[in-house]
Rosetta silent file (secondary structure, phi, psi, omega in degrees, C-alpha in Angstrom):
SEQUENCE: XXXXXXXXXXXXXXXXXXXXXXXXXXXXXXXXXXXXXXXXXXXXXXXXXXXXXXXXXXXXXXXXXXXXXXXXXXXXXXXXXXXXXXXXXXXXXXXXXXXXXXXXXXXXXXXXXXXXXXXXXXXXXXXXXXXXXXXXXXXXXXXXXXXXXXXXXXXXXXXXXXXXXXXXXXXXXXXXXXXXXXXXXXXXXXXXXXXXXXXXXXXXXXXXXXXXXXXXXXXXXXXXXXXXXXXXXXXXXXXXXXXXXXXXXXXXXXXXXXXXXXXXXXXXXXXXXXXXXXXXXXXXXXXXXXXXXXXXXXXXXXXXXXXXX
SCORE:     score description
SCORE:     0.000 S_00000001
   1 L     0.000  -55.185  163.302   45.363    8.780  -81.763 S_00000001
   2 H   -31.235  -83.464  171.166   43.259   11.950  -80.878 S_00000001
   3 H     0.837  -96.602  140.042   40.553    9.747  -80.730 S_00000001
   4 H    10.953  -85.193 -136.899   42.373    7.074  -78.344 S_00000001
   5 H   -57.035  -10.559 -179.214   43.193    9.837  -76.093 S_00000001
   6 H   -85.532  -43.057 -154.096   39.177   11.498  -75.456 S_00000001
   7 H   -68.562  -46.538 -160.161   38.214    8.329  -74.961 S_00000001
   8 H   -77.171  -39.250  168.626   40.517    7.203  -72.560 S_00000001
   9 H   -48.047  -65.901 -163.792   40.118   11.155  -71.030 S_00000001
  10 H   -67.466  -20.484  167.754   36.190   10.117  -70.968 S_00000001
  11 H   -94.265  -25.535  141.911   36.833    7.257  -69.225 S_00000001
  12 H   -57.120  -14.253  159.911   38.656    8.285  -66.532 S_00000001
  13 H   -82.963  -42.237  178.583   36.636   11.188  -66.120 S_00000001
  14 H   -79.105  -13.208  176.271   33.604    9.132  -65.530 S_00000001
  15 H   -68.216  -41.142 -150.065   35.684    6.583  -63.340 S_00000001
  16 H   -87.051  -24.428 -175.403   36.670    9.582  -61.329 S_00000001
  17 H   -87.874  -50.821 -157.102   32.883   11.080  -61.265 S_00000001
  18 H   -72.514  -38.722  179.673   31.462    7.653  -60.563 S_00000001
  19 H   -66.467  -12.419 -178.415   34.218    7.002  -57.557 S_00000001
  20 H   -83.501  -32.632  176.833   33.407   10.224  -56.229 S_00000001
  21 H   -58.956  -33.980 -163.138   29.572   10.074  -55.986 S_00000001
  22 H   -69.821  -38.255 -174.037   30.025    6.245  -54.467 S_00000001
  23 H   -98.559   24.903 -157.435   32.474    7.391  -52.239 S_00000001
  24 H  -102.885  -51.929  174.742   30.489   10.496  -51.066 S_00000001
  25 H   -50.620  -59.820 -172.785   27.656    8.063  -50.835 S_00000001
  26 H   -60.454  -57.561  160.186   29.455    5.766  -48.461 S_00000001
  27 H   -12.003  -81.306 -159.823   30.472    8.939  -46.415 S_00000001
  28 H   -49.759  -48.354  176.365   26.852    9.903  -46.065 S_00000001
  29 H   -50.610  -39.652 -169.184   25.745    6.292  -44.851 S_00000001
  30 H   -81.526  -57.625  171.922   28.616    5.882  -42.248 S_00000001
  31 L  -110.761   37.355  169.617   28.192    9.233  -40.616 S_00000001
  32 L    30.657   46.316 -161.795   24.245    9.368  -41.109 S_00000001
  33 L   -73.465  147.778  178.720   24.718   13.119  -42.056 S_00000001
  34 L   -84.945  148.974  179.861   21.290   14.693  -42.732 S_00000001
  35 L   -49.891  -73.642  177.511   20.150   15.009  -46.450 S_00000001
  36 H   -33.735  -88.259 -179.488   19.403   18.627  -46.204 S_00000001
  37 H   -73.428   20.470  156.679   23.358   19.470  -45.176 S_00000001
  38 H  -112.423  -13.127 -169.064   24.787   16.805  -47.124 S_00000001
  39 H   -79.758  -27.581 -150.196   22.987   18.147  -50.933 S_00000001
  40 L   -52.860  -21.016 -143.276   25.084   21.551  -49.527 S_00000001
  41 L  -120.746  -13.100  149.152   27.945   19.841  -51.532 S_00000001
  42 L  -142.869   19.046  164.492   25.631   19.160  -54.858 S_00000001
  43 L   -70.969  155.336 -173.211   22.853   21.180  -54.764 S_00000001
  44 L  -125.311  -37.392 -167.391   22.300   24.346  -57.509 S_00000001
  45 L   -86.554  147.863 -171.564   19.214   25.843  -56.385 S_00000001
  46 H   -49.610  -55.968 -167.479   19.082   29.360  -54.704 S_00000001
  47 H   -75.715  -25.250  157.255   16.139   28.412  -52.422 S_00000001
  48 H   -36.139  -66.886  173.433   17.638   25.184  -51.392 S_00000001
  49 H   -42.173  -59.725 -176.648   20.973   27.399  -50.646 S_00000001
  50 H   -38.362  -58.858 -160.424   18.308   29.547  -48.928 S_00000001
  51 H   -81.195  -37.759  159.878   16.444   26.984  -46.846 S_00000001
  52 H   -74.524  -11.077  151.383   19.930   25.818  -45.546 S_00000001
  53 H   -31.162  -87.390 -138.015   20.466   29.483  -44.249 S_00000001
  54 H   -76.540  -46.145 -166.048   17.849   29.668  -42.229 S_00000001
  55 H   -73.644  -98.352 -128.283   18.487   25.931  -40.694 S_00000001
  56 H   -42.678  -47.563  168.556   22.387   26.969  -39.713 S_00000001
  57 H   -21.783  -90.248  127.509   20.702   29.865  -38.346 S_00000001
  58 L     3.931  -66.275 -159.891   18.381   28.310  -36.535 S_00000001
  59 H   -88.859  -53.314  177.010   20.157   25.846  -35.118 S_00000001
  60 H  -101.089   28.280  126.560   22.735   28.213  -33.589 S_00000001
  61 H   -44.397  -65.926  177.642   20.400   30.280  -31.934 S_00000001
  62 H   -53.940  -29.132  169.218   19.152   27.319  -29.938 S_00000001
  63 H   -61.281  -33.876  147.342   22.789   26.718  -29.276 S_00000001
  64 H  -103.822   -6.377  124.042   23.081   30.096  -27.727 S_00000001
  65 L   -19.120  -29.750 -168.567   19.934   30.570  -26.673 S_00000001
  66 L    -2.949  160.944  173.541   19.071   27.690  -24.890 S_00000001
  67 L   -85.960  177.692  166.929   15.603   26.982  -23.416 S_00000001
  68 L   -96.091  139.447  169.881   15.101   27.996  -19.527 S_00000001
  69 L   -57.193  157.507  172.549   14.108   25.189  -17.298 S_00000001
  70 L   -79.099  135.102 -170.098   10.587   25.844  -15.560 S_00000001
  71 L   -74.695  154.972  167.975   11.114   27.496  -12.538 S_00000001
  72 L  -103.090  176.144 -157.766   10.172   25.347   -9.369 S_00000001
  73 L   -86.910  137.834 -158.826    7.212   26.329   -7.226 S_00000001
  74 L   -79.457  110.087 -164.740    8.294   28.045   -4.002 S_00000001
  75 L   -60.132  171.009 -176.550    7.201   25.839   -0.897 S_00000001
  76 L  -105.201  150.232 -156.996    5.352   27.094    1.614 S_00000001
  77 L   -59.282  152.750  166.805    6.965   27.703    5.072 S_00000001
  78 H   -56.361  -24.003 -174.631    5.471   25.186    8.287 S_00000001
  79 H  -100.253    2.668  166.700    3.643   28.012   10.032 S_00000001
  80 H   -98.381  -14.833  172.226    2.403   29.385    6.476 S_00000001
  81 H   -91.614  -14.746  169.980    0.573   26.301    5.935 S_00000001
  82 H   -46.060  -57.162  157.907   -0.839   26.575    9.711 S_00000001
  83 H   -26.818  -70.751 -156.354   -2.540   29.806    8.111 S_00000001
  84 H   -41.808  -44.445 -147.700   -2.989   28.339    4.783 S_00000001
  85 H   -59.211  -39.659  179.607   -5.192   25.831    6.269 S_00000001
  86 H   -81.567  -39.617  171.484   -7.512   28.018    7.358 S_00000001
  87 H  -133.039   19.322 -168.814   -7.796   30.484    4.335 S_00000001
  88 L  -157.246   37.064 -156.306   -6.199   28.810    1.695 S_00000001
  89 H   -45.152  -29.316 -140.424   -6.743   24.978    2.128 S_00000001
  90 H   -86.809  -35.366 -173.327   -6.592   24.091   -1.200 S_00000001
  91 H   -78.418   -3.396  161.812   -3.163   25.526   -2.313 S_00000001
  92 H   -74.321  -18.476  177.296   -1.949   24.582    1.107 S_00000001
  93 H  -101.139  -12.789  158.652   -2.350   21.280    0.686 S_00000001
  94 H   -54.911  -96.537 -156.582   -0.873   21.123   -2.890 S_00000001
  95 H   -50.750  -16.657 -164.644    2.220   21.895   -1.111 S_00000001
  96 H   -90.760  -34.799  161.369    1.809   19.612    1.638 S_00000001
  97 H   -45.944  -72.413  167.004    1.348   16.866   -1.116 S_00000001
  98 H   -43.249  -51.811 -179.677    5.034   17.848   -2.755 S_00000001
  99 H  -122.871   30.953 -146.833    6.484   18.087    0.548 S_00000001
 100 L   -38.324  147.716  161.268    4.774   16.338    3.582 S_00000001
 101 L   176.667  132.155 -156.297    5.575   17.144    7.129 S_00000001
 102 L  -132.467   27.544  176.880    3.240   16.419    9.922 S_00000001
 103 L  -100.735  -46.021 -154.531    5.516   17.659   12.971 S_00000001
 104 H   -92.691  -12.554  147.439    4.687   21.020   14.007 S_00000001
 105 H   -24.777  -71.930  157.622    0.823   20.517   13.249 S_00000001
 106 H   -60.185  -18.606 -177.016    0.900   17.606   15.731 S_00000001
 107 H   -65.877  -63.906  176.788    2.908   19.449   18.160 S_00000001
 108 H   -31.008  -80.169 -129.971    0.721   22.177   18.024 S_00000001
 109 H   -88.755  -49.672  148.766   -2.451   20.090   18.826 S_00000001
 110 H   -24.527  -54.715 -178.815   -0.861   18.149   21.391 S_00000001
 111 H   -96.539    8.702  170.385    0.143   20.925   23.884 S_00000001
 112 H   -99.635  -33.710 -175.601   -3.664   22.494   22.939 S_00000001
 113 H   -57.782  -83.088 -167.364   -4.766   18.551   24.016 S_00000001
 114 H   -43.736  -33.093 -157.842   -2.535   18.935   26.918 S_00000001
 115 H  -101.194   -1.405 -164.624   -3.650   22.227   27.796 S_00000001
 116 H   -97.194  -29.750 -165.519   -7.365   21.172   27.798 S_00000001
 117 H   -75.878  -35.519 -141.886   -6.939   18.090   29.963 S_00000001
 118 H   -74.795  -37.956 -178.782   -5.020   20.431   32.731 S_00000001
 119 H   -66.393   25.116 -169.379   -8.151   22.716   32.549 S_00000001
 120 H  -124.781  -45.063  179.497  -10.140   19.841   32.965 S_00000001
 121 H   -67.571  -46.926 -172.013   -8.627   18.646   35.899 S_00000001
 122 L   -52.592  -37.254 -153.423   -8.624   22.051   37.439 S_00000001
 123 L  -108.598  -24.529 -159.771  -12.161   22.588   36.753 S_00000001
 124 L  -117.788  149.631  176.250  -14.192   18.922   37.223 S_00000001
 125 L  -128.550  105.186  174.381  -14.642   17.532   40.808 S_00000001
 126 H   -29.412  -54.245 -177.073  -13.909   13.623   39.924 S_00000001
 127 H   -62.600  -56.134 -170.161  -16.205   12.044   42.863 S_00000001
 128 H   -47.026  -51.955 -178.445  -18.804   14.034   41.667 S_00000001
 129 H   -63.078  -26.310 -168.555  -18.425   13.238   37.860 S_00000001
 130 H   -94.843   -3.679 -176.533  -17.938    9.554   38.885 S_00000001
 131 H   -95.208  -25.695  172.107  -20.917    9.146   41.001 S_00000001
 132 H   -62.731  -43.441  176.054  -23.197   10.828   38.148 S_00000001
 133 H   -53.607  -21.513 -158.924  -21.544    8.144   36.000 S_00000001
 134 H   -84.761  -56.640  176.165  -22.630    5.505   38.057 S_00000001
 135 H   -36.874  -75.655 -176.153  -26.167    7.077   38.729 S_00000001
 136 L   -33.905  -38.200 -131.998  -26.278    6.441   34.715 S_00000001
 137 L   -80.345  116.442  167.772  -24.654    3.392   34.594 S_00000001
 138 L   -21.768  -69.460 -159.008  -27.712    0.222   34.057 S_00000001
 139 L   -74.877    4.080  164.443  -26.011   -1.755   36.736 S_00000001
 140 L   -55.476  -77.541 -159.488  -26.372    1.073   39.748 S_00000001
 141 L   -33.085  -56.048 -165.650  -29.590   -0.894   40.754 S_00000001
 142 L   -76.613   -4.175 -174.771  -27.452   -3.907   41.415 S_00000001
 143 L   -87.471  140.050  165.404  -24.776   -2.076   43.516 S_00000001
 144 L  -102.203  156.112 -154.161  -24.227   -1.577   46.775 S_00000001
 145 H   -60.285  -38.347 -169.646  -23.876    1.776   48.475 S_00000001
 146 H   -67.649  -40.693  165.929  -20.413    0.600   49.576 S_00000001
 147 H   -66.247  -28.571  167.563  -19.589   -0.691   46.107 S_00000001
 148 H   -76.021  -26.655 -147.467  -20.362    2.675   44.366 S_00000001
 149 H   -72.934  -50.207 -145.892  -18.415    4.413   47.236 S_00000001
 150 H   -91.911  -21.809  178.188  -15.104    2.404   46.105 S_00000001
 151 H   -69.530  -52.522 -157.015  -16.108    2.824   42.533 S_00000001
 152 H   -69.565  -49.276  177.818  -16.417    6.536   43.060 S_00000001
 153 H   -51.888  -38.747  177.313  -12.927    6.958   44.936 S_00000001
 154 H   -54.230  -40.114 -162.116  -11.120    4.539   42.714 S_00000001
 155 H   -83.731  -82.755  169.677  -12.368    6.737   39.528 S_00000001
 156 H    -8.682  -24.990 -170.168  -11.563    9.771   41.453 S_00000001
 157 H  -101.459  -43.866 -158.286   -7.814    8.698   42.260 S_00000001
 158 H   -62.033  -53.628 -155.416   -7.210    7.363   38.394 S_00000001
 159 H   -53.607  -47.755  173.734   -8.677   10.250   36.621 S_00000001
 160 H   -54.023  -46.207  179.752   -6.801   12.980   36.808 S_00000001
 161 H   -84.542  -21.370 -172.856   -3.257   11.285   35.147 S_00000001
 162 H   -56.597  -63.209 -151.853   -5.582    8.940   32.913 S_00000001
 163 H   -49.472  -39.439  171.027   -7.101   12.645   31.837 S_00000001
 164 H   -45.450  -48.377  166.987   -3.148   13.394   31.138 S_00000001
 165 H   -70.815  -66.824  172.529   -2.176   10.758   29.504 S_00000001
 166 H   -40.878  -77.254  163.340   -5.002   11.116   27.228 S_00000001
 167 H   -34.922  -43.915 -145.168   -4.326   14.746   26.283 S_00000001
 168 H  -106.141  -13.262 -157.361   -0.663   13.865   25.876 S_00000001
 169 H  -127.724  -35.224 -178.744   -1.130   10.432   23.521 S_00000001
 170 H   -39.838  -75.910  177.226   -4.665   11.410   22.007 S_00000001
 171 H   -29.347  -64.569  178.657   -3.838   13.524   19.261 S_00000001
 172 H   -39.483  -81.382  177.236   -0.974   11.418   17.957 S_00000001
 173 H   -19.956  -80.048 -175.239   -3.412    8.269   18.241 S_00000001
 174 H   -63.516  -21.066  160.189   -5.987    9.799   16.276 S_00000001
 175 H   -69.682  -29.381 -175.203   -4.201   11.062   13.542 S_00000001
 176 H   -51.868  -60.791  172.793   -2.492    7.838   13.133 S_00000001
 177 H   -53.810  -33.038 -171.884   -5.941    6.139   13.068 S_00000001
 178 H  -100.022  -40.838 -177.955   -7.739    8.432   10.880 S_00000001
 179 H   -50.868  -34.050 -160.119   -4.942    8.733    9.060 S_00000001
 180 H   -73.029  -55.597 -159.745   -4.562    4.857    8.347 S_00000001
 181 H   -80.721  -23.755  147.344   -8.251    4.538    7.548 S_00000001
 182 H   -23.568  -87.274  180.000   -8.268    7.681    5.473 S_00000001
 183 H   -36.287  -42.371 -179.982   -5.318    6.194    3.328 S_00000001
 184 H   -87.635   -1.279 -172.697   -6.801    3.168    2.739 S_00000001
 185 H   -85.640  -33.908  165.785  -10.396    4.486    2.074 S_00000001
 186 H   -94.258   -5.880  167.738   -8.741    6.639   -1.008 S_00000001
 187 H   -70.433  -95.235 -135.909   -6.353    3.932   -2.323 S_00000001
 188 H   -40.930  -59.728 -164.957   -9.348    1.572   -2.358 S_00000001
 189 L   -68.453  -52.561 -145.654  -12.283    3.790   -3.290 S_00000001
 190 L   -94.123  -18.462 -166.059  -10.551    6.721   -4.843 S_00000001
 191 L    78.367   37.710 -170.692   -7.534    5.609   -6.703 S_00000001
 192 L  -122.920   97.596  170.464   -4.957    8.112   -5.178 S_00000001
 193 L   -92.180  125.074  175.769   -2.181    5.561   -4.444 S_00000001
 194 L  -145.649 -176.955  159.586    0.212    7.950   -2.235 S_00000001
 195 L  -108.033  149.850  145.494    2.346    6.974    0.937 S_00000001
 196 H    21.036  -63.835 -175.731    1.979    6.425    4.289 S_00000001
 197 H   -65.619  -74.692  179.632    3.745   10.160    5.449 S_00000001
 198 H   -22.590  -73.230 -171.833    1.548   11.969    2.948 S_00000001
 199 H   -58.857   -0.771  166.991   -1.347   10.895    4.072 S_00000001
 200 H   -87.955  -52.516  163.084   -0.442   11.376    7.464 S_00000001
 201 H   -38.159  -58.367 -172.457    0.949   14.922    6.607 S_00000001
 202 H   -66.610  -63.375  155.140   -2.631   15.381    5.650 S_00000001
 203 H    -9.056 -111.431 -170.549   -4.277   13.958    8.525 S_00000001
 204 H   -11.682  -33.644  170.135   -2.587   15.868   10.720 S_00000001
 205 H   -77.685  -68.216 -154.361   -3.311   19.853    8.892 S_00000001
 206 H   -32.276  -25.486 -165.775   -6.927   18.206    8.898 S_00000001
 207 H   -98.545   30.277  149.495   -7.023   18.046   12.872 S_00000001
 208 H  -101.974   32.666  113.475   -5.999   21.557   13.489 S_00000001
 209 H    -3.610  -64.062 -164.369   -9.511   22.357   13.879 S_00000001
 210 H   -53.303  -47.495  161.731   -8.395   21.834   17.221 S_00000001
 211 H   -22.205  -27.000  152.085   -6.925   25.184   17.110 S_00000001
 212 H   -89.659  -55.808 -179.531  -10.603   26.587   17.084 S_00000001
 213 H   -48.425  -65.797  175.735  -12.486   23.638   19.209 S_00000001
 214 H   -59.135   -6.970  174.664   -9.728   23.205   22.119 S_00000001
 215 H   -83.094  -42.197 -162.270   -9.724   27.039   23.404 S_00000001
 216 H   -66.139   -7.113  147.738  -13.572   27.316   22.812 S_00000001
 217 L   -71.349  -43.696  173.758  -13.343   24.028   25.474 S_00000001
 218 H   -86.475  -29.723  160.919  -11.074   25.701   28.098 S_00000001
 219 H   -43.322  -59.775  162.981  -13.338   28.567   27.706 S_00000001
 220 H   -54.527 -102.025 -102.850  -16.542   26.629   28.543 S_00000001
 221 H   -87.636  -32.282 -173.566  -14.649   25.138   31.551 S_00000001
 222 H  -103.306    1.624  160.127  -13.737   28.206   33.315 S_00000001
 223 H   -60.484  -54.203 -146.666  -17.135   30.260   32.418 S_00000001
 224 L   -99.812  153.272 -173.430  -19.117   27.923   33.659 S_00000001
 225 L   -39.717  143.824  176.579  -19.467   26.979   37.760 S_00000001
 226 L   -72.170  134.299 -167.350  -16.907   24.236   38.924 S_00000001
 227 L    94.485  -15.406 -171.948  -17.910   20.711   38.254 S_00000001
 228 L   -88.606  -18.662 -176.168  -21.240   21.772   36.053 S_00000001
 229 L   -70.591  144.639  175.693  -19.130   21.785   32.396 S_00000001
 230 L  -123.306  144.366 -150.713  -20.088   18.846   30.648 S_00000001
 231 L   -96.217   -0.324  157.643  -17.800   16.660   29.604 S_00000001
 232 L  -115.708   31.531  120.869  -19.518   14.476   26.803 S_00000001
 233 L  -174.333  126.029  166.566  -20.067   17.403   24.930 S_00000001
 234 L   -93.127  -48.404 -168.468  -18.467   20.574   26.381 S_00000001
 235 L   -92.441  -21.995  172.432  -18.749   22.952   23.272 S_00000001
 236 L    53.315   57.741  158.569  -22.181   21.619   22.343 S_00000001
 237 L   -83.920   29.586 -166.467  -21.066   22.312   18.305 S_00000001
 238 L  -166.961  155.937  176.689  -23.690   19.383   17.560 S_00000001
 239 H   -51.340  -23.890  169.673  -27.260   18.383   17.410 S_00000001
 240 H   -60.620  -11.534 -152.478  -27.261   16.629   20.795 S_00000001
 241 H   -73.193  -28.078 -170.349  -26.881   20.319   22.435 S_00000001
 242 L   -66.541  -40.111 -148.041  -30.986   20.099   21.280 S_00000001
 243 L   -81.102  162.847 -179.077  -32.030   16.742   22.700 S_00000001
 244 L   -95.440  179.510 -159.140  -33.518   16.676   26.582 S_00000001
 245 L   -65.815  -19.820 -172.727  -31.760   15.090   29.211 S_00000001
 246 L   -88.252   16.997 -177.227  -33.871   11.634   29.305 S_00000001
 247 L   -42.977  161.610  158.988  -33.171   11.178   25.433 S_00000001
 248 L   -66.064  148.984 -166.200  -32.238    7.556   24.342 S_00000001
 249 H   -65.821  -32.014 -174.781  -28.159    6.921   24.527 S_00000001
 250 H   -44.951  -65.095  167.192  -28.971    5.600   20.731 S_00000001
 251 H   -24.254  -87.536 -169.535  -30.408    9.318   20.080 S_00000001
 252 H   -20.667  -64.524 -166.719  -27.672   10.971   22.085 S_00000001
 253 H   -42.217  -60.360 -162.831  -25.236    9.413   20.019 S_00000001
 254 H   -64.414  -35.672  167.156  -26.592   10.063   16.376 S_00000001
 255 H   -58.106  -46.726 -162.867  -26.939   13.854   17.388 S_00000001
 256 H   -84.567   -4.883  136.763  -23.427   14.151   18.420 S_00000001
 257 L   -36.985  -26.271  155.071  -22.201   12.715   15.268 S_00000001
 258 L   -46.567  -12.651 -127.742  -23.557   16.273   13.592 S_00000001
 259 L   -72.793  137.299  155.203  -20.965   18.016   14.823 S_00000001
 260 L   -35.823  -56.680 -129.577  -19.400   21.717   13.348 S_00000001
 261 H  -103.910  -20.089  170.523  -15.861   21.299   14.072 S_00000001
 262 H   -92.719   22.198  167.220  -15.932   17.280   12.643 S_00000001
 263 H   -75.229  -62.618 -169.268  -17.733   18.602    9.460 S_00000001
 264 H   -82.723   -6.395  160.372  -15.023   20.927    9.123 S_00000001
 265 H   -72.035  -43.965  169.805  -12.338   18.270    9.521 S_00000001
 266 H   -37.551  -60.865  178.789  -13.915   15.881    6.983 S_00000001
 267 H   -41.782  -76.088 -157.076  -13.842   18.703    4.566 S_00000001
 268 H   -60.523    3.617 -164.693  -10.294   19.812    4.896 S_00000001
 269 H  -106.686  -46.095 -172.513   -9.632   15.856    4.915 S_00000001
 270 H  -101.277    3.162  134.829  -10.940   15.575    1.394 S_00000001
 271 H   -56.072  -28.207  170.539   -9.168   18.558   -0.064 S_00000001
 272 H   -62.607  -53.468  178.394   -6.082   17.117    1.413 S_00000001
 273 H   -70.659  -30.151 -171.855   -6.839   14.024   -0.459 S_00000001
 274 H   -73.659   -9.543  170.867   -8.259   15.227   -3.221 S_00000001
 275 H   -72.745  -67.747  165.652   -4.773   17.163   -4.036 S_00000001
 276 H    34.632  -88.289 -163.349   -3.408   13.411   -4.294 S_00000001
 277 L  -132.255   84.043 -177.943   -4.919   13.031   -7.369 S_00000001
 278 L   -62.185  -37.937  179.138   -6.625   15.810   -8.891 S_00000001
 279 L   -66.406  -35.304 -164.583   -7.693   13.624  -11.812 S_00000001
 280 L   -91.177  -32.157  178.673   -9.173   10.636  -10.211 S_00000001
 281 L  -101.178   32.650  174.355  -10.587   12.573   -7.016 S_00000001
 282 L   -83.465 -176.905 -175.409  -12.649   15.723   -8.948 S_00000001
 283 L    56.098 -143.466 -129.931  -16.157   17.185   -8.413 S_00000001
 284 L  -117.130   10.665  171.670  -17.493   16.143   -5.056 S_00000001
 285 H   -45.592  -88.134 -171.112  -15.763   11.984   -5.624 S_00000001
 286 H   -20.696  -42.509  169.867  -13.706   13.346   -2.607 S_00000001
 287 H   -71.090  -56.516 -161.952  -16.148   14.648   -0.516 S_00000001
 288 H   -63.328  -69.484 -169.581  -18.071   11.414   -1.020 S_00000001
 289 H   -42.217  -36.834  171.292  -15.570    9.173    0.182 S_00000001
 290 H   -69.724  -60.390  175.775  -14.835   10.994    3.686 S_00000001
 291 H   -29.073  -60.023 -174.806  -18.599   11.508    4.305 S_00000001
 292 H   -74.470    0.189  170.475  -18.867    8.166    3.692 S_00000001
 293 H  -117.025    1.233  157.289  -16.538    6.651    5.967 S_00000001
 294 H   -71.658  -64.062  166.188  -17.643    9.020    8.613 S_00000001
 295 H    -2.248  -47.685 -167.927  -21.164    7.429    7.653 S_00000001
 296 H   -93.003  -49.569  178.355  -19.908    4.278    8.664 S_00000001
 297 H   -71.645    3.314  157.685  -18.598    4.853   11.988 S_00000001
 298 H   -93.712   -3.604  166.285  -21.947    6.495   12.879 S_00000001
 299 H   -86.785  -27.671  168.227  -23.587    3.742   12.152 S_00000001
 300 H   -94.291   -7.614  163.706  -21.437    1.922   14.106 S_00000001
 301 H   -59.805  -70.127  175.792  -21.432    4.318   16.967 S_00000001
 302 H   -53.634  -33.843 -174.287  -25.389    4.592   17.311 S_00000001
 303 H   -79.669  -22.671  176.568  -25.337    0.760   17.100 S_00000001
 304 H   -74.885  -40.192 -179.513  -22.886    0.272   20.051 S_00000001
 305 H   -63.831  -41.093 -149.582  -25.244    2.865   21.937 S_00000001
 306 H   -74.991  -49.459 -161.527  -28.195    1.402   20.977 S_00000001
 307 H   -90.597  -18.295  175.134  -27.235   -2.542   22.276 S_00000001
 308 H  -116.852   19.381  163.100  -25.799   -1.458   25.265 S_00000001
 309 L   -74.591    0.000    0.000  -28.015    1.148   26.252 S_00000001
């Protein structure tokens, strides 16, 4: 009977051991509890015990602890990148990438546009400029005295709001344009796929040059005697300032394509871009592309001179 009764004791103890691992097992499967903090409940060894310390530990430090987010980078204000531009292009244009705006740049450049045609007007005597034009012009020889006469008054009546209109619509226009052909010259070439505003944004810092070029222009106009500033190149910041007066128009041309102040826009054009996409536009990649599509319109400039000269 003793007997009987271990046995039946042993088998129920092993029923009872086997349902417990199996259902302990099923547990573990169901709520995919990790191995390490599921053995807590049949492990024996100290450093085991140990090594599950240090994880609870662990674990709720980072719970009270958290990490800190990366702080973000503090933009820069519009009239600190007007600065920037000048003595800080490159980290000004970082920010201008992150956050484009192109308003008070153009604004700026606009009422210095604006302020150059009124000194222009102030300062140029029209008949005079238009009869010199004429004097130039292939087709005087074929003119009659009477026809330059009507030519000269006609120019003479126009000029002054054309000159207005220009100052007030230029700027915009040429950022737009340089902007356009910019964008698509570093998508194509460079690989900096951006949008439309950036690249406008950029544009736009690039042409406040004018901010040096347009005073140093109303300056020239009121130094010099009224009607003598000249008005295809006023600041003489270019290689033409060299050439004599009978040069070829071809000539003319190819000098004033040397220019200071559009050297220093091209640069500041391909710093702008080259912020894009630092990876795709390093080393001088950047450089190359603006150079090179100024290249092309000076080829096409001198050739327009050249056939109709």
């Amino acid at each position: 009977m003793r007997s009987r009764a271990a046995e039946r004791l042993f088998c129920i103890f092993f029923l009872a051991s086997g349902l417990t691992t199996f259902d302990c097992q099923l547990l573990f499967r169901r709520a995919r509890i990790s191995s390490l903090k599921y053995s807590l409940m049949l492990m024996r060894s100290p450093s085991q015990k140990a090594e599950l310390r240090n994880l609870v530990v662990e674990e709720s430090l980072m719970a009270t602890n958290p990490i800190p987010a990366p702080e973000a980078q503090t933009s820069i204000s519009p009239f600190g990148r007007i600065v920037g531009i000048f003595f800080s292009p490159g980290k000004t244009f970082e920010d201008i990438v992150r956050k484009p705006g192109w308003v008070l740049p153009l604004v700026l450049t606009t009422i210095l546009s604006i302020g150059v045609s009124f000194a222009i007007n102030q300062r140029i005597n029209w008949r005079e400029f238009m009869s010199q034009q004429i004097e130039k012009s292939p087709r005087a020889g074929q003119m009659s005295a009477e026809q330059k006469q009507q030519q000269i008054e006609g120019g003479a009546k126009f000029s002054p709001p054309f000159t207005y209109a220009i100052g007030l619509l230029g700027p915009i226009l040429a950022v737009l344009i340089i902007g356009l052909v910019m964008w698509g010259a570093y998508s194509l070439l460079g690989g900096a796929s951006t949008n439309f505003t950036t690249a406008f944004s950029i544009t736009s810092h690039a042409f406040l040059t004018g901010l040096v070029s347009s005073p140093l222009f109303i300056l020239v106009l009121y130094l010099k005697p009224y009607g003598t500033a000249d008005l295809e190149n006023p600041v003489a910041a270019n290689l033409a300032a060299l050439l004599p007066d009978e040069a070829a128009k071809w000539l003319v041309a190819l000098c004033k394509s040397f220019d200071l102040f559009t050297f220093w826009t091209l640069i500041l054009l391909a710093i702008g871009f080259a912020a894009v996409n630092p990876k795709r536009l390093k080393g001088a990649k950047a450089f190359t592309i603006a150079f090179g599509v100024w290249a092309v319109y000076v080829v096409c400039r001198v050739g327009w001179a050249f056939i109709f000269s």
